[in-house]
N, C-alpha and C positions, 0 to 999 in steps of 0.2 A: 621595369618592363611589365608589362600586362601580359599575364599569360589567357589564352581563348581558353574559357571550363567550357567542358564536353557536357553535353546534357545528358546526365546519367538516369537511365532509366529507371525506374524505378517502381517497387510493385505495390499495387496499393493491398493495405493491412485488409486481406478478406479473411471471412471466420472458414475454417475448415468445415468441408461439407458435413461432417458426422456431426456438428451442430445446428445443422439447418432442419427447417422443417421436411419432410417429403411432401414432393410437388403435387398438387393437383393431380386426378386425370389417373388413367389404369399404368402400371408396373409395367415396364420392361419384360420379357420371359429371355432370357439369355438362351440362345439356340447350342446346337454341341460343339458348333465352327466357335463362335464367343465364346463360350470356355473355352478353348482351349485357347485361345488368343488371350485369355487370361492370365491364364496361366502358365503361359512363355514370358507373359509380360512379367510376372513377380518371378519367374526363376533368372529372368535378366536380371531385375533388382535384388535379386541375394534371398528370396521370400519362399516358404516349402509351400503357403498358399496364395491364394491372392486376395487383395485386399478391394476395400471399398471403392478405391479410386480406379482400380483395376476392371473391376467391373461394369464402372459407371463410362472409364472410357469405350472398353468393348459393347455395350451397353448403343454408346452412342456413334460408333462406328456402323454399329447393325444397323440403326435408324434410318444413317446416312445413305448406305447401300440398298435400301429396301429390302432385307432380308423378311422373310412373313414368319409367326409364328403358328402353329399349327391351330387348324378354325376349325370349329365345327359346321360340319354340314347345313345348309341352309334349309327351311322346310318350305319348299314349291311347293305347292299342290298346280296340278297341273288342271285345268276345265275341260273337265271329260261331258261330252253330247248324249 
């Protein structure tokens, strides 16, 4: 008898991020809401801090949300008559 294989998923061999280069383009500033969304996140996995991947998800959650980091003021000059 022929038994049906399941098509097992399966993950392709990626290098861990802390080997990668960093991306093009300005840094992330992690806001106080992402830390601490951090930081729930490593004390779920067992972790007294939080790691790279931790941060990189909240990181990428704030993106998502449009969270803004704090700008500096713009310099208008206004056309005074």
């Amino acid at each position: 008898m022929a038994k049906a294989k399941k098509a097992a998923k399966t993950r392709k061999a990626e290098t861990p991020p802390w080997d990668h280069e960093r991306p093009a383009g300005k840094a992330t500033k992690l806001t106080p809401a992402s830390k601490r969304k951090a930081k729930a996140s490593a004390r779920r996995a067992g972790r007294s801090y939080p790691s790279l991947v931790d941060n990189m998800n909240a990181a990428k959650a704030q993106n998502k949300s449009g969270a803004r980091t704090k700008r500096k003021p713009s310099r208008r000059t206004t056309k005074r008559s």
